[in-house]
C-alpha positions in Angstrom: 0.0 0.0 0.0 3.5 0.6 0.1 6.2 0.1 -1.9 6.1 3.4 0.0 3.1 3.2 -2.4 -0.4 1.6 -0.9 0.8 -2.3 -1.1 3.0 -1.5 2.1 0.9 1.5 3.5 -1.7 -1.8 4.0 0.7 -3.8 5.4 1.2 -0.6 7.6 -1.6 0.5 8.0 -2.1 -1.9 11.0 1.3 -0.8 12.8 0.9 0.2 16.3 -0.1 4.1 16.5 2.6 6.2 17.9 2.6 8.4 20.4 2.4 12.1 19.3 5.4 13.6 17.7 6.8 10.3 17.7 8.9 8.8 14.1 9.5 5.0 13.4 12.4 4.8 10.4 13.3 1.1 9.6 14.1 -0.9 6.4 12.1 -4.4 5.3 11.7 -6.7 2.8 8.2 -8.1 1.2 6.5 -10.2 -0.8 3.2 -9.2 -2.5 0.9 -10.9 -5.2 -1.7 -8.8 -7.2 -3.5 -8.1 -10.3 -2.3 -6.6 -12.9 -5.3 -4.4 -12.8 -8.9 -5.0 -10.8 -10.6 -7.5 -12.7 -7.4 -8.8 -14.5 -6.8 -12.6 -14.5 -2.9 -11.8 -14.3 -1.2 -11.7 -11.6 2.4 -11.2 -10.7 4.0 -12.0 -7.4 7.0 -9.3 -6.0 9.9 -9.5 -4.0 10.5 -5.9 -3.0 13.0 -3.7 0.1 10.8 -1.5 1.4 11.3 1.4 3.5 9.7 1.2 7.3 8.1 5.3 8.0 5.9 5.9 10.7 5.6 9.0 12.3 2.3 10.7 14.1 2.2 14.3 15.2 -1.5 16.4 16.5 -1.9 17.2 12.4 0.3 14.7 10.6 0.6 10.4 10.1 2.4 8.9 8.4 1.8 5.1 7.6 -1.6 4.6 8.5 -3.1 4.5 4.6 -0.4 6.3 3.1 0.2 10.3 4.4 -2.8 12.1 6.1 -3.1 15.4 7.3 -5.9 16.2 10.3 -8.3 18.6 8.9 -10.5 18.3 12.0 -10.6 16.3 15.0 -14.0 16.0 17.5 -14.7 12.8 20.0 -16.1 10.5 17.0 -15.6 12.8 13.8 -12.4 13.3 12.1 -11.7 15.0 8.8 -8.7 13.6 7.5 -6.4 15.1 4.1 -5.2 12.2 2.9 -2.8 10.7 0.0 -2.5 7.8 -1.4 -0.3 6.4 -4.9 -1.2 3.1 -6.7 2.0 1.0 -7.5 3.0 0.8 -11.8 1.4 -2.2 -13.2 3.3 -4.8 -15.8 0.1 -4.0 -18.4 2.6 -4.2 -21.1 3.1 -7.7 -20.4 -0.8 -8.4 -19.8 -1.9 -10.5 -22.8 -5.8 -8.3 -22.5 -4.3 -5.0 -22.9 -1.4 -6.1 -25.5 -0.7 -3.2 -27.8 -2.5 -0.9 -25.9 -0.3 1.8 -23.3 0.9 0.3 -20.9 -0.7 1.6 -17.2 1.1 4.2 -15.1 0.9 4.8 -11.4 -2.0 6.9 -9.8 -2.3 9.2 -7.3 -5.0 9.8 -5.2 -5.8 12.9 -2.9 -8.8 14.3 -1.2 -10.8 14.5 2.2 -11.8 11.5 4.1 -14.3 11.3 6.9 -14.1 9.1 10.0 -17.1 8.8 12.2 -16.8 6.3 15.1 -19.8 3.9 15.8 -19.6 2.8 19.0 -18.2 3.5 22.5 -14.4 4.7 22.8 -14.0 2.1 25.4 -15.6 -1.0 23.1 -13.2 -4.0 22.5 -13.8 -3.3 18.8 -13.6 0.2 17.5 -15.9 0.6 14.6 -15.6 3.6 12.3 -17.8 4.7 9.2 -15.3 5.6 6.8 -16.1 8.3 3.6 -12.9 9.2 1.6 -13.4 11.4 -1.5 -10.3 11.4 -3.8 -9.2 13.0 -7.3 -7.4 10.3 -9.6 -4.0 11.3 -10.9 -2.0 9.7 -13.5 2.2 10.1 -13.3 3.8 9.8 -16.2 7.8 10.5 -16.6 6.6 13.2 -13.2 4.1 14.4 -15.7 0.2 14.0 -13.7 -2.7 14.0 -15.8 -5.9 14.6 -13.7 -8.4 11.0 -14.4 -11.7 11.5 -12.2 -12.7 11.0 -9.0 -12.9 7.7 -7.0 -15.3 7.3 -4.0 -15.2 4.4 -1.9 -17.2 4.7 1.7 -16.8 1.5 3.9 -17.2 -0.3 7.2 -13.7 -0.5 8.8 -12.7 -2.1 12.5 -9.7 -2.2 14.4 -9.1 -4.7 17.4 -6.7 -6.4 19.7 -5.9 -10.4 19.5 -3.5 -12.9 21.2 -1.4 -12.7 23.9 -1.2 -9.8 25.7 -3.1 -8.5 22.4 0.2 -8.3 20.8 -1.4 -8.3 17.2 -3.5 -5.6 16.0 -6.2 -6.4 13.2 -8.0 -4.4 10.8 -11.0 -4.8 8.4 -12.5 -2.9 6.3 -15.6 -3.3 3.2 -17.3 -1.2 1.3 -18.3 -0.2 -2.4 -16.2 1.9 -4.7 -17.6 4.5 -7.4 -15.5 6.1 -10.0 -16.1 8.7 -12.6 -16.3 8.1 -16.4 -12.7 8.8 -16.8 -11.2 6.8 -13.7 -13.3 3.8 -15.3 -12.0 5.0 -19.3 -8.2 4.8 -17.7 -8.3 1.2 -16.6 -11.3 -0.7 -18.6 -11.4 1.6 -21.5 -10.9 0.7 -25.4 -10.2 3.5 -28.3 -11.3 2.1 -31.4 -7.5 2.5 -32.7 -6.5 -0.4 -30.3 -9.6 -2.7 -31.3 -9.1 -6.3 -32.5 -12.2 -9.2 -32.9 -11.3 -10.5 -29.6 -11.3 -6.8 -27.9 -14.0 -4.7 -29.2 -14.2 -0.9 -28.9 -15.7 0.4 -25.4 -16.2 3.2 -24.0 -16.6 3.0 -19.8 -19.1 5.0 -17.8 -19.3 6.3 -14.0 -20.6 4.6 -11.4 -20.8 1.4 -9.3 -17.2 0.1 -9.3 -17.7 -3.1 -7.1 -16.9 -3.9 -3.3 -13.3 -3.9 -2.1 -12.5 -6.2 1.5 -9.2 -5.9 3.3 -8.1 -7.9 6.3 -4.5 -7.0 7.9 -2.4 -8.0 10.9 0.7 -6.5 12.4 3.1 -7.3 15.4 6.0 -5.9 16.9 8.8 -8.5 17.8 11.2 -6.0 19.7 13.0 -4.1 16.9 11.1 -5.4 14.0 7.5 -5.2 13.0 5.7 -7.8 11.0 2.8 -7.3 8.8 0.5 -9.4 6.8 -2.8 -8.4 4.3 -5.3 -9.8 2.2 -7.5 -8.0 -0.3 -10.7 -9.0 -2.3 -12.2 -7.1 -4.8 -15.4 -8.5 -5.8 -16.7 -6.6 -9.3 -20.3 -8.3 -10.1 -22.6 -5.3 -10.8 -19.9 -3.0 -12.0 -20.9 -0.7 -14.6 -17.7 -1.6 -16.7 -18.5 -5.5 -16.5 -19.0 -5.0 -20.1 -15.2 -4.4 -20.9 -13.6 -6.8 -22.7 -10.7 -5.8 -20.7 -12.6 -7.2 -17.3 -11.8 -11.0 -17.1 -12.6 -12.3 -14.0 -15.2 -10.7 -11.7 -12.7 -11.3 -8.4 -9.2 -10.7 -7.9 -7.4 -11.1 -4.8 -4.4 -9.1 -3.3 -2.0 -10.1 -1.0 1.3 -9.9 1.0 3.4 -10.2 4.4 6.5 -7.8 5.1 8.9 -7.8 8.0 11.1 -4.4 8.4 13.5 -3.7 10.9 13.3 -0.7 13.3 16.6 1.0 13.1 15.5 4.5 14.7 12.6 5.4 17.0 12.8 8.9 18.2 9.9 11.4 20.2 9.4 15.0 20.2 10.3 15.9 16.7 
């Protein structure tokens, strides 16, 4: 989530939170497997060092999701800035998209809105989630602006094992794109039609449900991290594409990163 792009910033995103003020630097190693794309029936598997960031100040985190900025802060609402950048994907090797441009990273910004559900006291903290973000694409540190992406959700966060040494995390809920975030990824110009891969034009809308399950540790110096994503794409108003060929794609990965530096009051 993130090769310090969002495949770790999952993986992190269950890390234990810092004190304020407080910065975790560390170095790790970890092994993903995802999709080429959502809906792609490629996948490729990774082998990747990965920096270790965490930091948490009253206005900044880093870690948790990527970077966020504290807009606004109450006893169960908080109004996040957040950022977010989608790793490059090997489309030029995908046998669907062959001949067509290959996919770049994106970059996502916007506000997100956290409203806790329950008691601050409750075993299981349960927050309604509502992040708004504007799609990016960079290219050679070009960005082209691609929509908007909308993806409110269920999210919990609880303690397990011994001592609760682990901290989990879920989180579900249903994406929605705009006509150009859908054009970018399931999208065909009639220039790059074959029989097998028809002209298409995508539309805005429903983009399917997205699940996430992650689990972290620490183990003195070093934190471990697992996740597992599902995204689940029955409904989606780009089903048509002939780029979309399976309707569920899973995501996953485990990292373990060493803690070389943990310092306060910064």
């Amino acid at each position: 989530m993130t090769l310090r792009i969002p495949l770790l910033a999952l993986l992190l995103s269950t890390a234990a939170l810092a004190e304020p003020s407080q910065l975790d630097l560390g170095i790790g190693l970890s092994a993903i497997s995802l999709p080429d794309y959502r809906g792609s029936d490629e996948q490729r598997s990774y082998l990747l060092p990965v920096p270790y960031i965490s930091y948490r100040s009253d206005k900044i985190e880093i870690s948790r999701a990527g970077l966020r900025g504290k807009l606004f802060d109450s006893e169960r609402a908080e109004l996040d800035l957040s950022l977010n950048i989608t790793p490059p994907s090997h489309s030029k090797d995908n046998a669907a998209r062959a001949g067509m441009p290959r996919l770049s990273p994106t970059l996502e910004a916007g506000p997100s809105l956290k409203y806790r559900l329950n008691a601050q006291d409750a075993a299981v903290r349960w927050d309604l989630v509502l992040p708004l973000r504007a799609a990016f694409v960079v290219d050679d540190w070009r960005t082209r602006y691609i929509g908007t992406v909308l993806n409110p959700k269920l999210a919990a966060e609880w303690r397990a094992g011994e001592d609760e040494v682990w901290r989990l995390a879920w989180s579900g809920g249903a994406l929605v794109g705009s006509r150009k975030q859908h054009e970018y990824f399931y999208g065909v110009d009639a220039e790059f039609a074959r029989p097998d891969r028809p002209a298409y034009q995508a539309h805005s809308g429903y983009a399917g449900l997205q699940t996430t399950f992650s689990a972290s540790r620490e183990i003195g110096d070093y934190w471990l991290g697992v996740f597992l994503r599902a995204d689940q794409l029955d409904g989606a108003r780009f089903a048509a594409s002939p780029l979309l060929k399976q309707k569920t794609t899973l995501s996953g990965g485990i990292a373990l990163a060493w803690r070389f530096y943990r310092g306060t009051g910064l």
